[in-house]
C-alpha positions as CSV (number, residue, x, y, z in Angstrom):
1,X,8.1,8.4,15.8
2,X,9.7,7.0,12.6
3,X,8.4,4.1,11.3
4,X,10.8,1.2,11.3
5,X,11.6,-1.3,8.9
6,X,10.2,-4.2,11.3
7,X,7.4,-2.1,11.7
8,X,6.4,-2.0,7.9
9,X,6.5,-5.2,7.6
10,X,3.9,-5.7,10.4
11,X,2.1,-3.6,8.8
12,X,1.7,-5.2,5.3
13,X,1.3,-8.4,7.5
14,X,-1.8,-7.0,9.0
15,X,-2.9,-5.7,5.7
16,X,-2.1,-9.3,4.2
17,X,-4.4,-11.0,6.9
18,X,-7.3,-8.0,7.0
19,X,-7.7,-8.3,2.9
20,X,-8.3,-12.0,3.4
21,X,-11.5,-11.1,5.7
22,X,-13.0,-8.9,3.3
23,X,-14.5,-10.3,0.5
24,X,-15.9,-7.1,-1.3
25,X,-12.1,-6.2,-1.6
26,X,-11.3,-10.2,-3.1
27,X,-13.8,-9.3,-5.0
28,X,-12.5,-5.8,-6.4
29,X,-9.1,-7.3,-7.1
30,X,-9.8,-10.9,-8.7
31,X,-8.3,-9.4,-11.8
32,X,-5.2,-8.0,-10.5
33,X,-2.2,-10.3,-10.7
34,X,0.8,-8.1,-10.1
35,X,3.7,-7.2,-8.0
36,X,3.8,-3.6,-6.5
37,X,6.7,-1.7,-5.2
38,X,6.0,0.2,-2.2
39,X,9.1,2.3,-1.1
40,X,9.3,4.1,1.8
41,X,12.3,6.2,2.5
42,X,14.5,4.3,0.2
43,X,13.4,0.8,1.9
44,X,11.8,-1.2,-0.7
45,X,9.2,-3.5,0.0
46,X,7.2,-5.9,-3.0
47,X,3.9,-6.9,-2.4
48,X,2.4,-9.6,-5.0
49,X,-0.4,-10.1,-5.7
50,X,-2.5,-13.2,-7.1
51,X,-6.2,-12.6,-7.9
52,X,-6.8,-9.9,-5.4
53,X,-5.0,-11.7,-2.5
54,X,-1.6,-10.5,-1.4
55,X,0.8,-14.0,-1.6
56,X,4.0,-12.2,-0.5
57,X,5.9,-9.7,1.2
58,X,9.3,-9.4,0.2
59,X,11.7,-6.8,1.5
60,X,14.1,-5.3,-1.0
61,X,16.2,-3.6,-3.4
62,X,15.7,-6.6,-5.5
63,X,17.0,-5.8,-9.6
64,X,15.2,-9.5,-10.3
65,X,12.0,-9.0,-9.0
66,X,9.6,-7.2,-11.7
67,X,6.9,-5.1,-10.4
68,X,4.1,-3.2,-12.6
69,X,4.0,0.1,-10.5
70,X,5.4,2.1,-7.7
71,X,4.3,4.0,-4.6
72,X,7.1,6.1,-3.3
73,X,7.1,8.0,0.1
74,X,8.5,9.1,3.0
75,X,7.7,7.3,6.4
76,X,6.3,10.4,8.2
77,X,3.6,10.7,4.9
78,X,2.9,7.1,5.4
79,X,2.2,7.0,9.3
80,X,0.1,10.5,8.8
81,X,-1.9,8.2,6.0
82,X,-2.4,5.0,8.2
83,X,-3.7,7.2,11.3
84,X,-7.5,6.6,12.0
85,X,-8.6,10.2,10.6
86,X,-5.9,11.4,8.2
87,X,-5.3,15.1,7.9
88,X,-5.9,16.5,4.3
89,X,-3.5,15.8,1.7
90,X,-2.7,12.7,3.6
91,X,-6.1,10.6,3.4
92,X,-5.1,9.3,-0.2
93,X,-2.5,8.1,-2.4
94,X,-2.7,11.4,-5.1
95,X,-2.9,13.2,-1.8
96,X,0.8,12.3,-0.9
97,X,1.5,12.9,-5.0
98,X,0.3,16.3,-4.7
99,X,1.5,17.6,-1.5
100,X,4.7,16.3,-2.7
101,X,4.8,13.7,-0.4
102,X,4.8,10.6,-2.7
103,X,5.4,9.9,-6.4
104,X,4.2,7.0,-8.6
105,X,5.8,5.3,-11.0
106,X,5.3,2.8,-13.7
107,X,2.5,1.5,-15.4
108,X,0.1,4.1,-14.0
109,X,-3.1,2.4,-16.4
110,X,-2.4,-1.2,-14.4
111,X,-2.9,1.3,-11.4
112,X,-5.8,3.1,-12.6
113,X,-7.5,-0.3,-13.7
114,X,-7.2,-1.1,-10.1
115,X,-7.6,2.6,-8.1
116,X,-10.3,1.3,-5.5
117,X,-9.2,-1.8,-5.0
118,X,-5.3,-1.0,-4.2
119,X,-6.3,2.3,-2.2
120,X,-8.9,0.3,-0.2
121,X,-6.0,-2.2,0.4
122,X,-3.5,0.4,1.4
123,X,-5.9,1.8,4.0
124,X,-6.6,-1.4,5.6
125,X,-4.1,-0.5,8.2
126,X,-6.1,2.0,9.4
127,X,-9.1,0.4,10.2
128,X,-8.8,-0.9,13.4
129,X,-8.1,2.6,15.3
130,X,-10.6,3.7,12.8
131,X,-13.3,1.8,14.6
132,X,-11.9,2.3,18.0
133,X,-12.2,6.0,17.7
Protein backbone atom coordinates (compact mmCIF):
# COMPACT_ATOMS: atom_id res chain seq x y z
CA UNK A 1 0.00 0.00 0.00
CA UNK A 2 1.23 3.52 -1.12
CA UNK A 3 0.92 6.18 1.07
CA UNK A 4 -1.31 8.87 -0.10
CA UNK A 5 -1.10 12.40 -0.08
CA UNK A 6 -4.31 12.67 2.42
CA UNK A 7 -2.65 10.13 4.30
CA UNK A 8 0.57 12.25 5.04
CA UNK A 9 -1.05 14.82 6.08
CA UNK A 10 -2.86 12.69 8.79
CA UNK A 11 0.05 11.73 9.67
CA UNK A 12 1.99 15.07 10.37
CA UNK A 13 -1.45 15.83 12.07
CA UNK A 14 -1.06 13.13 14.46
CA UNK A 15 2.60 13.94 14.91
CA UNK A 16 1.46 17.72 15.40
CA UNK A 17 -0.98 16.73 18.23
CA UNK A 18 1.42 13.71 19.84
CA UNK A 19 4.50 16.42 20.23
CA UNK A 20 2.09 18.67 22.10
CA UNK A 21 1.68 15.75 24.85
CA UNK A 22 5.19 15.23 25.31
CA UNK A 23 6.99 17.63 27.15
CA UNK A 24 10.57 16.15 27.19
CA UNK A 25 10.31 16.63 23.32
CA UNK A 26 9.01 20.68 23.96
CA UNK A 27 11.63 20.63 25.89
CA UNK A 28 14.44 19.23 23.31
CA UNK A 29 13.22 21.65 20.69
CA UNK A 30 12.60 25.09 22.58
CA UNK A 31 15.40 26.30 20.50
CA UNK A 32 14.37 25.27 17.16
CA UNK A 33 12.47 27.82 15.18
CA UNK A 34 12.48 26.68 11.64
CA UNK A 35 10.60 25.42 8.69
CA UNK A 36 11.51 21.87 7.34
CA UNK A 37 10.82 20.38 4.05
CA UNK A 38 9.78 16.85 4.08
CA UNK A 39 9.33 15.43 0.48
CA UNK A 40 8.09 12.30 -0.21
CA UNK A 41 7.90 11.10 -3.74
CA UNK A 42 8.09 14.51 -5.15
CA UNK A 43 5.07 15.75 -2.86
CA UNK A 44 6.33 18.46 -0.75
CA UNK A 45 5.14 18.99 2.60
CA UNK A 46 6.61 22.16 5.17
CA UNK A 47 6.41 21.65 8.64
CA UNK A 48 7.24 24.93 10.89
CA UNK A 49 8.24 25.01 13.67
CA UNK A 50 8.07 27.61 16.68
CA UNK A 51 10.04 26.78 19.81
CA UNK A 52 9.77 23.00 19.56
CA UNK A 53 6.04 23.04 18.66
CA UNK A 54 4.94 22.30 15.16
CA UNK A 55 2.47 25.61 14.08
CA UNK A 56 1.79 24.41 10.56
CA UNK A 57 1.45 21.95 7.99
CA UNK A 58 1.52 23.28 4.59
CA UNK A 59 1.38 21.19 1.48
CA UNK A 60 3.61 22.23 -1.43
CA UNK A 61 5.87 23.05 -4.01
CA UNK A 62 5.90 26.37 -2.64
CA UNK A 63 9.20 28.66 -4.27
CA UNK A 64 8.06 31.45 -1.36
CA UNK A 65 8.21 29.38 1.57
CA UNK A 66 11.99 29.21 2.96
CA UNK A 67 12.84 26.12 4.81
CA UNK A 68 16.39 25.43 6.66
CA UNK A 69 16.71 21.64 5.67
CA UNK A 70 15.27 18.77 3.74
CA UNK A 71 14.32 15.14 4.24
CA UNK A 72 13.78 13.51 0.89
CA UNK A 73 12.16 9.96 0.35
CA UNK A 74 10.22 7.69 -1.17
CA UNK A 75 6.75 6.71 0.41
CA UNK A 76 7.52 2.88 0.60
CA UNK A 77 10.96 4.06 2.86
CA UNK A 78 8.62 6.23 4.91
CA UNK A 79 5.82 3.70 5.70
CA UNK A 80 8.72 0.87 6.41
CA UNK A 81 10.09 3.86 8.93
CA UNK A 82 6.67 4.71 10.65
CA UNK A 83 5.89 0.77 11.28
CA UNK A 84 5.98 -0.23 15.05
CA UNK A 85 9.44 -2.23 14.69
CA UNK A 86 11.24 -0.95 11.63
CA UNK A 87 13.51 -3.28 9.76
CA UNK A 88 17.23 -2.19 9.68
CA UNK A 89 18.22 0.52 7.52
CA UNK A 90 14.76 1.82 7.97
CA UNK A 91 14.58 2.63 11.91
CA UNK A 92 16.40 6.13 11.31
CA UNK A 93 16.69 9.04 9.17
CA UNK A 94 20.75 8.33 8.06
CA UNK A 95 19.31 4.84 7.71
CA UNK A 96 17.06 5.89 4.63
CA UNK A 97 20.43 8.15 3.60
CA UNK A 98 22.45 5.20 3.58
CA UNK A 99 20.46 2.53 2.04
CA UNK A 100 19.79 5.03 -0.54
CA UNK A 101 16.49 5.50 0.48
CA UNK A 102 16.45 9.24 1.52
CA UNK A 103 18.80 12.30 0.98
CA UNK A 104 19.12 15.50 3.11
CA UNK A 105 19.63 18.60 2.07
CA UNK A 106 20.35 22.05 3.36
CA UNK A 107 21.64 23.40 6.30
CA UNK A 108 22.75 19.98 7.70
CA UNK A 109 24.42 21.94 11.13
CA UNK A 110 20.65 23.49 11.93
CA UNK A 111 19.85 19.66 11.62
CA UNK A 112 22.58 18.27 13.61
CA UNK A 113 21.88 21.10 16.33
CA UNK A 114 18.56 19.45 16.51
CA UNK A 115 19.24 15.39 15.63
CA UNK A 116 17.21 13.99 18.75
CA UNK A 117 14.74 16.20 18.85
CA UNK A 118 13.60 16.14 15.03
CA UNK A 119 14.24 12.22 14.83
CA UNK A 120 12.16 11.77 18.01
CA UNK A 121 9.52 13.91 16.31
CA UNK A 122 9.61 12.06 13.05
CA UNK A 123 9.00 8.77 14.89
CA UNK A 124 6.06 9.98 16.78
CA UNK A 125 3.96 8.30 14.22
CA UNK A 126 4.98 5.15 15.27
CA UNK A 127 4.16 5.08 18.72
CA UNK A 128 0.86 4.12 18.98
CA UNK A 129 1.25 0.53 17.14
CA UNK A 130 4.51 0.67 19.05
CA UNK A 131 2.68 0.23 22.31
CA UNK A 132 -0.06 -1.94 20.96
CA UNK A 133 2.45 -4.53 19.85
Amino acid sequence: MRLREVQVIEMFKHIQASLEAAPHLLRLGRLFSETVLIEIDGREYYLAFDKGHILSVTEGPSRKTPWRFALRTDAEALEKFWQARPEPGFHDIFGLVKTGRGRIDGDVLSLVKNLRFFKEVLSLARAEEELAA
